[in-house]
C-alpha positions as CSV (number, residue, x, y, z in Angstrom):
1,X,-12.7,16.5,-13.8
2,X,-11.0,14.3,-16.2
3,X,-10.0,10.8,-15.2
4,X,-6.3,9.7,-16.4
5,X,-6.7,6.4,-18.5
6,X,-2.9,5.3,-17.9
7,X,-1.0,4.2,-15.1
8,X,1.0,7.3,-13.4
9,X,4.3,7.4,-14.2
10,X,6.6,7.8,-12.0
11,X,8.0,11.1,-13.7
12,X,4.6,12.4,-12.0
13,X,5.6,11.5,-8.0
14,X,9.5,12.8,-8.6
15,X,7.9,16.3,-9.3
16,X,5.5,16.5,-6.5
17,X,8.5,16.4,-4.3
18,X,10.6,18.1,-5.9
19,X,7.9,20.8,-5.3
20,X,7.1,19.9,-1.5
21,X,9.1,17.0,0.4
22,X,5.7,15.8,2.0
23,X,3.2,16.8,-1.0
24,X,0.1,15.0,0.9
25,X,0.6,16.2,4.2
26,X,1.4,13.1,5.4
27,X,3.7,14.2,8.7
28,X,1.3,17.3,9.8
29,X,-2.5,16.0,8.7
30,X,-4.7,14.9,11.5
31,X,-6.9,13.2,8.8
32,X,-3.3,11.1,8.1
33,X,-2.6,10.4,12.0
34,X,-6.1,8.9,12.3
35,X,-5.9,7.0,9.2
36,X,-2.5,5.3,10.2
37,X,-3.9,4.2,13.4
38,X,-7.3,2.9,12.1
39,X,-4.9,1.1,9.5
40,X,-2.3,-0.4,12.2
41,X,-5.6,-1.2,14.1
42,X,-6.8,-3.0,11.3
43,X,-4.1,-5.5,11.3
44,X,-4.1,-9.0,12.7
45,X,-3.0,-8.6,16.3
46,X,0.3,-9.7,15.8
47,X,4.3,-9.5,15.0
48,X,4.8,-10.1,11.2
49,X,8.1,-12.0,10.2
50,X,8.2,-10.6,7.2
51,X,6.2,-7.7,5.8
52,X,6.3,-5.9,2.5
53,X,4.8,-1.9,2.6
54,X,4.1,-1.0,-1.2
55,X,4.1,2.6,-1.5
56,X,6.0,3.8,1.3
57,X,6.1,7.7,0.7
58,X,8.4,9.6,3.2
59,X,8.0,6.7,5.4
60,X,5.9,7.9,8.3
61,X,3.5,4.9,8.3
62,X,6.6,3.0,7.9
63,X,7.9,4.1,11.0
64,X,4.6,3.2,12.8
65,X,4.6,-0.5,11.1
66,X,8.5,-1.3,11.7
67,X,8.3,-2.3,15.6
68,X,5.3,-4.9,14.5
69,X,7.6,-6.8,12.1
70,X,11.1,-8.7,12.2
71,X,12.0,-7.6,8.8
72,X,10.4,-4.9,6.2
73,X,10.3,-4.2,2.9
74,X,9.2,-0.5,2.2
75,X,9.1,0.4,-1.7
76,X,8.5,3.4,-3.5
77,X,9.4,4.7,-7.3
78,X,10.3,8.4,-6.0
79,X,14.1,8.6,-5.3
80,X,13.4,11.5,-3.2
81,X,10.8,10.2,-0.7
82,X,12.9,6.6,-0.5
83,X,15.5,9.5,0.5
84,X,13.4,10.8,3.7
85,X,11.9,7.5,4.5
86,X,15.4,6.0,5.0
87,X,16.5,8.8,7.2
88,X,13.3,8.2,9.2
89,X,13.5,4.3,9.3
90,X,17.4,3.1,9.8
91,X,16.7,0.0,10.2
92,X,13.8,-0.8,7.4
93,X,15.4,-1.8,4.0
94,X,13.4,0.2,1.2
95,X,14.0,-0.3,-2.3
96,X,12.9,1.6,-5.5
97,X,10.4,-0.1,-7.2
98,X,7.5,0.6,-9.2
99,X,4.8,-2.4,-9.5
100,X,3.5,-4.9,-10.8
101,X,6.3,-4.6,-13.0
102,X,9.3,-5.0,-10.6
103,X,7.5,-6.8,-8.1
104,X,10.0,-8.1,-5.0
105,X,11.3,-11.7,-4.5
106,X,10.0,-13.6,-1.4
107,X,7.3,-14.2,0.8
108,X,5.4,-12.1,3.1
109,X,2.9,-12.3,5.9
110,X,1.9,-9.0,5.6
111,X,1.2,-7.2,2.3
112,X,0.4,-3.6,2.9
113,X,-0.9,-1.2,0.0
114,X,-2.2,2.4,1.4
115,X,-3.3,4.8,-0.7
116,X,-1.3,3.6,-4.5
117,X,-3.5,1.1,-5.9
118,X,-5.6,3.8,-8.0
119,X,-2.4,5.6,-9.7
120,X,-2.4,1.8,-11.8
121,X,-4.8,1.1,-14.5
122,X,-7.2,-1.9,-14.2
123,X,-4.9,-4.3,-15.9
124,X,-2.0,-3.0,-13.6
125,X,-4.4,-3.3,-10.1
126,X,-5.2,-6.8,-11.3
127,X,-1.8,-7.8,-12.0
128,X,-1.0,-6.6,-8.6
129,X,-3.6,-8.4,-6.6
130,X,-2.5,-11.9,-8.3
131,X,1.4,-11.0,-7.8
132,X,0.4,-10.1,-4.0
133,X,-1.8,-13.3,-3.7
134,X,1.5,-15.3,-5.0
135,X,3.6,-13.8,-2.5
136,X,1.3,-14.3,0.8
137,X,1.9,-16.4,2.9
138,X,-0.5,-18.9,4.7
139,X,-2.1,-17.2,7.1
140,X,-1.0,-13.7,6.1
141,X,-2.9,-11.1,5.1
142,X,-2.8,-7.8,2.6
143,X,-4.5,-4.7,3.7
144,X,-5.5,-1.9,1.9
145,X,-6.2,2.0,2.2
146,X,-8.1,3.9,-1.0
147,X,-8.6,7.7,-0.5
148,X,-12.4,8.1,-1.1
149,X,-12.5,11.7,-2.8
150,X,-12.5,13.0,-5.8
151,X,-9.4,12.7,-7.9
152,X,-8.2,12.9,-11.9
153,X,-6.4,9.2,-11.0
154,X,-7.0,6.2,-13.4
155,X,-10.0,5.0,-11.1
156,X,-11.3,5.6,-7.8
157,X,-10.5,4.5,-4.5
158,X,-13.5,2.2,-5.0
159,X,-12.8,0.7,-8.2
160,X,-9.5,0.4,-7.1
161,X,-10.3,-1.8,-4.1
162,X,-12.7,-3.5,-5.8
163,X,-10.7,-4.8,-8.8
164,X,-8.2,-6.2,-6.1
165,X,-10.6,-7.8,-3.7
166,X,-12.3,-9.6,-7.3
167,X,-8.5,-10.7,-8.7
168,X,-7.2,-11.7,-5.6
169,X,-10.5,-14.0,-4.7
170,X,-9.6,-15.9,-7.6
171,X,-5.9,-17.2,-5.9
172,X,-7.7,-18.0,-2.7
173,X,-7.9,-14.5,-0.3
174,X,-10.8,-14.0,1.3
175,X,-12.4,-11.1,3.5
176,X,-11.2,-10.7,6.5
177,X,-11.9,-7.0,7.6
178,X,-13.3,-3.6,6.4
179,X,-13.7,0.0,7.3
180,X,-15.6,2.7,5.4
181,X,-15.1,6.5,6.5
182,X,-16.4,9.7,4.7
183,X,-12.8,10.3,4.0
184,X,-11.1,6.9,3.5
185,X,-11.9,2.7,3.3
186,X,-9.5,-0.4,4.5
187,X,-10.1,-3.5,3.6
188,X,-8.1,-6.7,4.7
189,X,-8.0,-9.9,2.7
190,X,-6.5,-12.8,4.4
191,X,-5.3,-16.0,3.4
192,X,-6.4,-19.3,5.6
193,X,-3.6,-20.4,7.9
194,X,-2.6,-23.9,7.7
195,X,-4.1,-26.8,8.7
């Protein structure tokens, strides 16, 4: 399989549901159910004040998230899946987005990124993880979900968490959980509370 070298454009995602509103399955899978709840599971056991959801999709982990936070930001650069998610969610605010490049104002406690990471380039993935460090709060944390299989994407679930964990390190995030599956990983990297 060939391996894209550039970051997916957007263009790509508006097609995929143009062709199918929920393209991965995301509503129906089992494999998806179990993954959101090992991903709200991983998770600090608390409320979030304010939480930022980076590739929301249709919004179906979005809906699980929302009664764990005061306020949250869900982006996503398809018009059409910010289109269901909103419908789903009433009450989340979602905005179209694509990042690093249009990276939200403010601050966040929690900095979720499932499964979008590896449609960026390396440059893109590191500019993510420092614009992500930036915006975490003390004591928050960003959590991550990479897809372990085989894919054409610009680099694997792997590389993808990898190059974060490594950029983010460098603006003071450290380890704070992880979870390897045949089918899926999650790591958490949290940032030291104060004091």
């Amino acid at each position: 399989m060939n391996r894209r070298t550039d970051a997916i454009e957007p263009a790509y995602f508006e097609a995929l549901y143009a062709a199918d509103p929920d393209p991965w399955r995301f509503a129906s899978s089992a494999y998806e159910k179990e993954k959101y709840a090992a991903t709200l599971a991983a998770l600090p056991p608390r409320r979030f004040a304010d939480a930022l959801e980076v590739g929301c999709s249709i919004g179906i982990l979005t809906a699980q998230l929302a009664p764990r936070c005061d306020r949250l930001l869900a982006l996503d650069v398809a018009k059409s899946a910010l289109a269901q998610a909103r419908a789903r969610c009433p009450a989340v605010r979602f905005e179209r987005r694509r990042i690093p490049q249009a990276w939200p104002p403010g601050r966040f406690d929690l900095i979720l990124l499932s499964e979008m990471l590896y449609y960026l380039d390396a440059a893109g993935i590191s500019e993510t993880a420092a614009r992500a460090a930036n915006a975490l709060q003390l004591g928050g944390c960003a959590l991550m979900v990479h897809y372990l299989g085989e894919t054409d994407y610009p680099v694997t679930g792997d590389q993808a968490a990898e190059l974060f964990v490594h950029a983010a390190a460098q603006f003071g995030l450290s380890p704070g959980f992880a979870l390897r599956t045949p089918g899926y990983r999650i790591d958490r990297l949290d940032r030291a509370p104060p004091g």
